[in-house]
C-alpha positions as CSV (number, residue, x, y, z in Angstrom):
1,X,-43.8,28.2,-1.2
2,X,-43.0,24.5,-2.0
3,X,-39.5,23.1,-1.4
4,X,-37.2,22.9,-4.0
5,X,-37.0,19.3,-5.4
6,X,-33.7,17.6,-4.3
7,X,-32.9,16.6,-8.3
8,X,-33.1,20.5,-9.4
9,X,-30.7,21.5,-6.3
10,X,-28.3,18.7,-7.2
11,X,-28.1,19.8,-10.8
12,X,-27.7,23.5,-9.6
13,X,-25.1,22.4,-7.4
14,X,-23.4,20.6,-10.4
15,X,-23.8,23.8,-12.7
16,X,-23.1,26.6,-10.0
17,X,-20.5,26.3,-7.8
18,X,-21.9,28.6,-5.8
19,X,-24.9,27.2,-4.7
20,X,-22.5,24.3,-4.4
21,X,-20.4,26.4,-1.7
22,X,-23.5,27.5,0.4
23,X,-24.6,23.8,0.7
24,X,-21.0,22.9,1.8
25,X,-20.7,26.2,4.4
26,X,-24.1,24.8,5.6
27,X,-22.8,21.8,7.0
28,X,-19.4,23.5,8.3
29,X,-21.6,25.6,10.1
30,X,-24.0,23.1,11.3
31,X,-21.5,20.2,11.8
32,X,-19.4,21.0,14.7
33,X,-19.8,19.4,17.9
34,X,-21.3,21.9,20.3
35,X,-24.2,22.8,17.7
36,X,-24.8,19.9,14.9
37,X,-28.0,19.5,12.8
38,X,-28.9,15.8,12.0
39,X,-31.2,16.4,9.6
40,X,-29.4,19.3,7.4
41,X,-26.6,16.8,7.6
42,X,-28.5,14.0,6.3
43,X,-29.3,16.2,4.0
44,X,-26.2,17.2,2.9
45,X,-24.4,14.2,3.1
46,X,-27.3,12.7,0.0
47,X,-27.2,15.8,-1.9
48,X,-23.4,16.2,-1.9
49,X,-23.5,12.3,-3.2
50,X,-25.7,12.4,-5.7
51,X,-23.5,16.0,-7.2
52,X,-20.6,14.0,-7.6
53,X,-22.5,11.1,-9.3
54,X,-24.4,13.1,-11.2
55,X,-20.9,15.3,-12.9
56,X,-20.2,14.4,-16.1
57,X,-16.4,14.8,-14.9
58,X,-14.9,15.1,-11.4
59,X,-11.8,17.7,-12.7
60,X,-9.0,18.7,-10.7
61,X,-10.7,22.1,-9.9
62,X,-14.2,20.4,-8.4
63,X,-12.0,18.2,-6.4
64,X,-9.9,21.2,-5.0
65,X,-13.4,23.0,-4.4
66,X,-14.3,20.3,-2.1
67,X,-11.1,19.7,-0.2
68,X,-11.8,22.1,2.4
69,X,-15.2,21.5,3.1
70,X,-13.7,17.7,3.1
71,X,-10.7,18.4,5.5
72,X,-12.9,20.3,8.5
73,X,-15.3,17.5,8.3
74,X,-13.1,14.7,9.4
75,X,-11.4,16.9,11.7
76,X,-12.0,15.7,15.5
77,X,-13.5,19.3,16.1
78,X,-16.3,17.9,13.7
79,X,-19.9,16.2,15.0
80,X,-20.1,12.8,14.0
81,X,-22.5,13.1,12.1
82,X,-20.3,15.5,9.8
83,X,-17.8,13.2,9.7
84,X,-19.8,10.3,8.4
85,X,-21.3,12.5,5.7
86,X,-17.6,13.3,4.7
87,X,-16.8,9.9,4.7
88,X,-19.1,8.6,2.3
89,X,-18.3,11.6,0.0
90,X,-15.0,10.8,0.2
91,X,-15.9,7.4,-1.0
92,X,-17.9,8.4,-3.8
93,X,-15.4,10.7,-5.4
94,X,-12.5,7.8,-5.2
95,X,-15.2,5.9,-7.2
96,X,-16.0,8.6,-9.3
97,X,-11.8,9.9,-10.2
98,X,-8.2,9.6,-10.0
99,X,-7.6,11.4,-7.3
100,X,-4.3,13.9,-7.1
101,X,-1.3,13.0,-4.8
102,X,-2.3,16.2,-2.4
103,X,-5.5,15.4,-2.2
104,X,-5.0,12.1,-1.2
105,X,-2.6,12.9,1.4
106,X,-4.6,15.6,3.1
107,X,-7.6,13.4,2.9
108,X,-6.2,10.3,4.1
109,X,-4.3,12.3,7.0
110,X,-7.1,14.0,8.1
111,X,-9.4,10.8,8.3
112,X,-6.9,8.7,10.2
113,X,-6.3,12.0,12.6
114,X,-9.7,12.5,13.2
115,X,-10.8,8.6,14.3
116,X,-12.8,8.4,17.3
117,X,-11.6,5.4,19.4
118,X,-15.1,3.3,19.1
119,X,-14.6,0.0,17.1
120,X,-17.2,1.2,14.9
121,X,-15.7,4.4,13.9
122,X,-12.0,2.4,13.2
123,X,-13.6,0.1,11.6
124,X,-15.1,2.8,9.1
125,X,-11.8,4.7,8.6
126,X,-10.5,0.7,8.3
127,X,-13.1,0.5,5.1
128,X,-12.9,3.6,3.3
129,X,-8.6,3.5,3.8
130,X,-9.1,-0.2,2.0
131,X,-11.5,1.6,-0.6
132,X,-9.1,4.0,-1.2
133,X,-6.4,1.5,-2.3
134,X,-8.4,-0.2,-4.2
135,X,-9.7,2.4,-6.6
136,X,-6.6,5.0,-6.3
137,X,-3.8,3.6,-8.6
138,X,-1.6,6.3,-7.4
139,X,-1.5,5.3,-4.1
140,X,1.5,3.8,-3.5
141,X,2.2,4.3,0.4
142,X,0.5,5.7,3.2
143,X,0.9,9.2,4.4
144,X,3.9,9.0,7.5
145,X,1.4,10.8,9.8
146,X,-1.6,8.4,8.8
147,X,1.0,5.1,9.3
148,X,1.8,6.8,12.7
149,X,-1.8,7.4,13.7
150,X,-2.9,4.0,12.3
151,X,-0.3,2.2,14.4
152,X,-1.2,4.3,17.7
153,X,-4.5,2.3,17.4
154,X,-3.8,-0.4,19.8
155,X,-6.7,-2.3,18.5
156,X,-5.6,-2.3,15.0
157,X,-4.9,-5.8,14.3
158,X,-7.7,-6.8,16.3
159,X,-10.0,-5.0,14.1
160,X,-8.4,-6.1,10.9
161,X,-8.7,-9.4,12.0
162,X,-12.1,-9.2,12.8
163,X,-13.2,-7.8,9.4
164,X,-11.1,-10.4,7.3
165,X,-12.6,-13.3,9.8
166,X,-16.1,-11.3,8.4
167,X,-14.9,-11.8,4.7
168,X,-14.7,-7.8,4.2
169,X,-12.4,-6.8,1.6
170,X,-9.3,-5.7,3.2
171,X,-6.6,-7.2,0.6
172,X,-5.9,-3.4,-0.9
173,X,-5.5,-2.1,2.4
174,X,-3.4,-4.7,3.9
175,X,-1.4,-4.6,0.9
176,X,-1.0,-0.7,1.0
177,X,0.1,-0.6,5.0
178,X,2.7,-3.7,4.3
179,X,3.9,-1.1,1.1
180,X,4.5,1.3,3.2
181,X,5.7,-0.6,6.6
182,X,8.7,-2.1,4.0
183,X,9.6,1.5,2.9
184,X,10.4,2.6,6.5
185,X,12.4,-0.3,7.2
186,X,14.3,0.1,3.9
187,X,14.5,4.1,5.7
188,X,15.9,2.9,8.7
189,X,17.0,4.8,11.8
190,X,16.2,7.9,8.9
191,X,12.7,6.9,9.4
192,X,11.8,7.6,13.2
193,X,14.1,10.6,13.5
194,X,12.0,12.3,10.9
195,X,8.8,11.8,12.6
196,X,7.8,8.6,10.6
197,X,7.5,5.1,12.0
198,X,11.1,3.7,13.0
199,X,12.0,1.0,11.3
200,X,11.4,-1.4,14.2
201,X,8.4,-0.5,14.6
202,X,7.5,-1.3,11.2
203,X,9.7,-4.6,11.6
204,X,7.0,-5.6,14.6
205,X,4.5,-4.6,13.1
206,X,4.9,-6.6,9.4
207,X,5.9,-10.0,12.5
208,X,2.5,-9.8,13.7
209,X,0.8,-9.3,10.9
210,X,2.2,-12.0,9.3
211,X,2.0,-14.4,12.4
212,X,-1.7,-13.1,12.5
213,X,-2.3,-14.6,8.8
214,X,-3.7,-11.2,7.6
215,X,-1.0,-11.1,4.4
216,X,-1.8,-13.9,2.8
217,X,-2.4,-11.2,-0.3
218,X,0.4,-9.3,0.0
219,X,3.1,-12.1,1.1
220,X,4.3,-12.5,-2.5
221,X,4.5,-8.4,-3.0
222,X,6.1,-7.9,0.2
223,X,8.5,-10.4,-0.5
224,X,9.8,-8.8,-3.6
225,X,9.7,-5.2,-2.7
226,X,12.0,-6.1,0.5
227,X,14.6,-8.2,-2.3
228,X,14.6,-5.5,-4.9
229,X,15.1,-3.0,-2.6
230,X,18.2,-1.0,-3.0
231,X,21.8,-2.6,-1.7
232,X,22.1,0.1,0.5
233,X,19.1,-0.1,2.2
234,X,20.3,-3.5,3.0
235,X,23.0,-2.6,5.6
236,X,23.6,-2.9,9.2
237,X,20.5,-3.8,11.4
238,X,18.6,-2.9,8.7
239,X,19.9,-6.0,6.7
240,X,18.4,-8.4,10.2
241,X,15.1,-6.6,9.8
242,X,14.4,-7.3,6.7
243,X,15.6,-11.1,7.2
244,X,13.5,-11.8,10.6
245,X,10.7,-10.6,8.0
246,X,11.4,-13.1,5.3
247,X,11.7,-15.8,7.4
248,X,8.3,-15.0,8.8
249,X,7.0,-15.0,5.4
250,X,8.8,-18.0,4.7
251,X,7.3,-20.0,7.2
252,X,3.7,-18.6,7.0
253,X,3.1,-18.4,3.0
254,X,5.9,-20.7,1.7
255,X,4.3,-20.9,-2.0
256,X,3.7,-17.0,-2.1
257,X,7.7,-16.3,-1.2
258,X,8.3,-19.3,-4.1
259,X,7.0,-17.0,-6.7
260,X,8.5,-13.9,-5.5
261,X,11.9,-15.3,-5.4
262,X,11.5,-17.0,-8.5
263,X,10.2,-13.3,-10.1
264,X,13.5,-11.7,-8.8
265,X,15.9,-14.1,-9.6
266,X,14.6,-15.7,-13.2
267,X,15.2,-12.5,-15.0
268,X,18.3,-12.0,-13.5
269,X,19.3,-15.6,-14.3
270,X,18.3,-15.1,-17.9
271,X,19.9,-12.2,-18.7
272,X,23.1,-13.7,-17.3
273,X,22.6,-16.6,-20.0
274,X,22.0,-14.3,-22.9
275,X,25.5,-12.5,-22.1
276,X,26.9,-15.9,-22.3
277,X,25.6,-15.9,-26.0
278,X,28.5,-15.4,-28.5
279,X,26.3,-14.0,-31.0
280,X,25.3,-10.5,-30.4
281,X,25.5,-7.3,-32.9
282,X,29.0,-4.8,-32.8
283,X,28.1,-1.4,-31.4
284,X,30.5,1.6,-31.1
285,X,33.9,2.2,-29.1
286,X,31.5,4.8,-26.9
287,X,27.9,2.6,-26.2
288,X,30.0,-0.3,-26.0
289,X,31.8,1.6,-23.2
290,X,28.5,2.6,-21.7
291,X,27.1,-0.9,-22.6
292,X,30.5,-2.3,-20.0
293,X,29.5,0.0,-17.1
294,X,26.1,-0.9,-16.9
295,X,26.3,-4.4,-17.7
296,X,28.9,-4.7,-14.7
297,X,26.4,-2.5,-12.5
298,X,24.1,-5.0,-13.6
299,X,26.0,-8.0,-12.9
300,X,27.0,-6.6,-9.5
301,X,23.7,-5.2,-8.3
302,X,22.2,-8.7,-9.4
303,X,25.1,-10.7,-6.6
304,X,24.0,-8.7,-3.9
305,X,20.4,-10.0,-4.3
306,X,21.7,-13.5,-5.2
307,X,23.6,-12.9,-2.2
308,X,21.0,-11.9,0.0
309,X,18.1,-14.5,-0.8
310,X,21.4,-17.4,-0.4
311,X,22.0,-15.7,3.0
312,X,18.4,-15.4,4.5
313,X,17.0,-18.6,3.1
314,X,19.9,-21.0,4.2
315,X,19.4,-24.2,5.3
316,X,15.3,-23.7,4.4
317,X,13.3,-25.0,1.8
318,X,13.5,-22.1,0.1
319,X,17.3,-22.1,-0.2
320,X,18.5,-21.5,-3.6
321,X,19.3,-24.7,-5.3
322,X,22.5,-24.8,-6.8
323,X,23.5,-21.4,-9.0
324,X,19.8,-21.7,-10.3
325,X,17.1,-19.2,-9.7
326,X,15.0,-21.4,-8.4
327,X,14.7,-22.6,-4.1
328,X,14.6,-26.2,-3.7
329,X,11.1,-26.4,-3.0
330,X,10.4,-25.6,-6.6
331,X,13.5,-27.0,-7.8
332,X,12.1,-30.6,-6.7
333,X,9.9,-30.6,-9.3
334,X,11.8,-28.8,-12.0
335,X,11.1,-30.2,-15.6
336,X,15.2,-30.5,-16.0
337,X,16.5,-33.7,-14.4
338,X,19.5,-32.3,-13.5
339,X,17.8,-29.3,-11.3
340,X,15.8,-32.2,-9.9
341,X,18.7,-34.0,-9.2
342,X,20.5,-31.3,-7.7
343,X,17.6,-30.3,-5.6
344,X,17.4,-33.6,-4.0
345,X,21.3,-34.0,-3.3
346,X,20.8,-30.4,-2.0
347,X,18.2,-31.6,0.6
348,X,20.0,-35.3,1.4
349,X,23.2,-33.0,2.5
């Protein structure tokens, strides 16, 4: 008899999830490496597309049909083949949903675990990590065991310099490993004894990617996740760390580390004038007791930052000028003539 037309197999697929199981088993079976089909893969890899473009909605339970179908293909027991077909699925259901936190996790893990060493094949997990940040607002960091395998690559910066030199969008992936390289430096020695990336690894790591001129996008959020961070986290060699890599940024992208500071410090700055307003409404013996203790948590967590920008940034442009939230570089040109002023006598001295 004739073959089925592809449109009437997608829409069964979309309709019965069992004929969408058989096509997925198909490829398990016919994607590992000692006995692959190119052409069912093919195949599979268009058809399996064109499902998840053609559902009305990508729910939590289609997603969690497909995860291990999704897994074994970018597992390094897979035929490449099955692997790039898994890949671009991948990529169409991040365009297609909000994927879950799990899902994301075991997806991202498995892809980075499964990398073949060939440029071309980094350079493909490279894209569809950076496609992943950009369409997955609950992305926030990068899976420890993906960080860790990424950062075994020893090409890795090589690569990402080569595809930003070639004008591919890597901004939401360079932003996402920076995110995540800050939050194990913030974790400290607590981060390599758990089988995460120590924190000076991440340290060298955010140096030469900076000095490599690959975070030009994510200097000013880098620069404000590392002074918001909590005063704990700011301790010890940890506290160095995180200085080495503001002075970095400092140096490389001087106006992006300008408006982070000044993000960090302005509202601090302004809610210290509006406690200096007399006026104000009464409240009760108890929330005005509650009112005290957070106002002086406030008040003390906002000195340690004020404390730590003074400390990293002396003797820089970007020192703070005067008791002002504002570094001297910006200061200069300050519409007050007095912060102007000040600036100047600041740099003179």
């Amino acid at each position: 008899g004739a073959a089925l037309p592809r449109e009437v197999l997608v829409q069964r697929c979309v309709n019965d999830k069992a004929v969408l199981t058989f096509l997925c088993e198909g490829a398990r079976r016919l994607g590992r490496r000692k006995l692959s089909s190119q052409t069912y893969l093919s195949f599979y890899a268009v058809c399996l597309c064109e499902v998840v473009a053609s559902c009305p909605q990508v729910d939590e339970a289609r997603v969690a049909a497909l995860l291990p179908f999704l897994v074994e293909g970018l597992s390094s027991s897979s035929a490449t083949d099955y692997r790039a077909a898994t890949l671009m699925v991948v990529a169409e259901l991040a365009s297609r949903a909000q994927l879950g936190a799990d899902f994301l996790k075991s997806i991202i893990t498995s892809t980075v675990q499964g990398m073949e060493p060939s440029p071309e094949h980094i350079r493909t997990v490279l894209l569809i990590l950076s496609h992943l940040a950009a369409t997955q607002s609950g992305l926030k960091q990068l899976p420890g065991k993906a960080l860790k395998g990424l950062l075994a690559v020893a090409t890795l910066q090589r690569e990402l310099s080569k595809m930003s030199s070639s004008r591919v969008r890597l901004a939401p992936l360079l932003k996402l490993l920076a995110s995540s390289l800050v939050r194990c430096l913030a974790a400290g020695k607590d981060a390599g004894s758990s089988g995460g990336v120590s924190a000076a690894t991440a340290e060298s790591v955010l140096l030469d990617l900076c000095r490599g001129g690959l975070l030009e996008a994510a200097a000013q959020g880098v620069t404000e996740q590392l002074l918001q961070l909590p005063e704990q986290t700011r301790e010890g060699e940890a506290r160095g760390s995180m200085q080495r890599v503001l002075r970095a940024l400092e140096l490389r992208y001087p106006a992006a580390v300008d408006a982070a500071v000044d993000a960090v410090l302005r509202p601090l700055q302004s809610h210290k004038q509006q406690q200096s307003d007399p006026g104000g409404s009464s409240s009760e013996d108890g929330d005005e007791e509650r009112e005290d203790e957070d106002e002086a948590a406030r008040k003390q967590s906002g000195k340690a930052v004020y404390d730590f920008v003074r400390e990293t940034f002396a003797s820089t442009a970007h020192a703070l000028c005067g008791d002002t939230a504002q570094t001297v570089a910006t200061a200069v040109s300050a519409p007050q003539p007095s912060v102007r002023r000040m600036a100047l006598e600041q740099i003179d001295e």
